[in-house]
N, C-alpha and C positions, 0 to 999 in steps of 0.2 A: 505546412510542412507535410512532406510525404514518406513514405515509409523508406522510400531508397534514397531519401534524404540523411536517415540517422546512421551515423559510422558506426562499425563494428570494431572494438577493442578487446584485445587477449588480456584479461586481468587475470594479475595484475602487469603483467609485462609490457602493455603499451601506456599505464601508466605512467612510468615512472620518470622523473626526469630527464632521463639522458635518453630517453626515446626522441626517434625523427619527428613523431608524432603530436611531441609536445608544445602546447599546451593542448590539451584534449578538448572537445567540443562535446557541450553537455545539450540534451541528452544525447543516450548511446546506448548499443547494445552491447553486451558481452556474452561470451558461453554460458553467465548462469541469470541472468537477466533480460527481459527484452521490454523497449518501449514501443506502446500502440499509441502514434499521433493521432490516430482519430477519436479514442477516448483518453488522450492524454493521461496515460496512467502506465506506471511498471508491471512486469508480469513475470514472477521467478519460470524460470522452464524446468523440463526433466533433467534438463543437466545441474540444475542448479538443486532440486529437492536432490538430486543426490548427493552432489556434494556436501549437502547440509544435513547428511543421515538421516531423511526424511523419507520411512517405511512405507509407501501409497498403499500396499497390497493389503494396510491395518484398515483403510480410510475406506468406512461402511458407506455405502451408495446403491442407488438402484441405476444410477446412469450407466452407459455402454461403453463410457473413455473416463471413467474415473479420474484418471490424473490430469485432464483437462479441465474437470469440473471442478478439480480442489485448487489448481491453479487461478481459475476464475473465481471462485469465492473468494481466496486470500487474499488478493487484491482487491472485490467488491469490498469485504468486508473492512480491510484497512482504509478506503480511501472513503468509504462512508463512514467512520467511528472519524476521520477526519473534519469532515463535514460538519458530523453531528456537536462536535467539541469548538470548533474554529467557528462555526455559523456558514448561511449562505454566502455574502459580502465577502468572505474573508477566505470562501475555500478556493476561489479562482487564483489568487495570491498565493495562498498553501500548495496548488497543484505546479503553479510557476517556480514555485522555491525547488518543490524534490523534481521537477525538469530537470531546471536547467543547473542547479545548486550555485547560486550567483556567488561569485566571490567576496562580494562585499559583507555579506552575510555567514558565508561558510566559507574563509579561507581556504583551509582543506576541501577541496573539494572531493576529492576521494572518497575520503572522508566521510563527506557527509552521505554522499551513494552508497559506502559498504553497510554504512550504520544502516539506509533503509530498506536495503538486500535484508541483512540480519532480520530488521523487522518484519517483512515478509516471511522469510524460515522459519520465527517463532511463532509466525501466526497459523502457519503450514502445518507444522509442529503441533498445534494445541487442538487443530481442527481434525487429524487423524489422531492425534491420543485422547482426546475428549470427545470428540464428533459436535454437532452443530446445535447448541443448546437453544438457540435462535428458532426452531424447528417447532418447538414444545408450547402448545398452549397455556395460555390461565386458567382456563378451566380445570374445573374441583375434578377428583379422579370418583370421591363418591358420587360423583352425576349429579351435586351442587351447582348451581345458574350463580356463573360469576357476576360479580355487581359489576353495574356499567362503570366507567368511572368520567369524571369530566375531562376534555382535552390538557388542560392544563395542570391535572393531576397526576397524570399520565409519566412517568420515568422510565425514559428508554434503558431494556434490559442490555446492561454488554458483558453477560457472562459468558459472551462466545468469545469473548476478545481476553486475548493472550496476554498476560500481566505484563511479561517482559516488552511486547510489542507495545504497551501502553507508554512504559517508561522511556522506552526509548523514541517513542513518536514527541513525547513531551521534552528529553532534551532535546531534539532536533527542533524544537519551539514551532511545531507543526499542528501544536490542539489550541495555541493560543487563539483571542478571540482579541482583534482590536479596529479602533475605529478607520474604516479604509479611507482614503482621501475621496471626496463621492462623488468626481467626473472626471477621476482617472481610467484609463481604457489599457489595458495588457494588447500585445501585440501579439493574439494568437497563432500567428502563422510561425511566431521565434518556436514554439516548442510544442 
């Protein structure tokens, strides 16, 4: 899929049913959303952190386009805490469901897109009201040598992740973790 492949929709107004438009073809861009097919993944824009009362000018950085870099974390960060939760096997499936939001799965499909819009803003949201806890070492502040610890002791910190954003990745049943069928093949070029 290529980028002037994905239609552009006014939401919520080419939603809706009695649009020429209808049924909408997932994925899609909208004024507060845009999908990138070559990392397969959503990306709220400045239209959208404003819609979502989302202050950039709080959001601490030493970068030169600040609201490009909280845009790209939010998404990094959300679609890796997906990963991290769903597994590898199962994240290529997870990134095929918030595509294309299959109907068989998400009736609503709307639906399910605004819910991962939302998720996104909260995670917008917690990364300029909190800033990036992810940043901060283990290391002791009295100049203590942290113990090594073994790989498998290891629990990935997600105190950068946005409680609300958690809840609602979870009911979109996007952290689940289950057995994939193991020489089924996605047909990357759909989304």
């Amino acid at each position: 899929m290529r980028k002037s492949d994905v239609p552009f929709y006014n939401d919520p107004d080419d939603f809706a049913e009695d649009s020429p438009k209808y049924p909408n073809k997932f994925p899609c861009d909208t004024q507060y959303m845009e999908y990138n097919p070559l990392l397969h993944r959503y990306f709220l824009n400045e239209a959208g952190l404003s819609h979502y009362n989302i202050d950039t000018r709080k959001y601490i950085t030493d970068s030169p386009d600040p609201v490009r870099e909280l845009i790209q974390k939010t998404s990094k960060k959300v679609y890796d805490y997906i990963q991290y939760k769903a597994g590898r096997t199962c994240y290529h499936i997870q990134m095929y469901r918030i595509a294309t939001a299959p109907k068989t799965i998400y009736p609503d499909q709307y639906f399910m897109r605004k819910q991962f819009e939302e998720a996104l803003a909260d995670q917008a949201r917690w990364l300029v009201d909190n800033s990036d806890s992810a940043r901060y070492s283990t290391a002791s502040v009295e100049g203590d040598e942290a113990m090594p610890m073994k790989p498998e002791d290891i629990v990935r910190d997600v105190s950068d992740m946005a409680k609300e954003t958690i809840r609602t990745l979870e009911t979109l049943g996007l952290l689940r973790w289950f057995k994939a069928v193991r020489f089924e093949r996605l047909d990357h070029d759909k989304f």
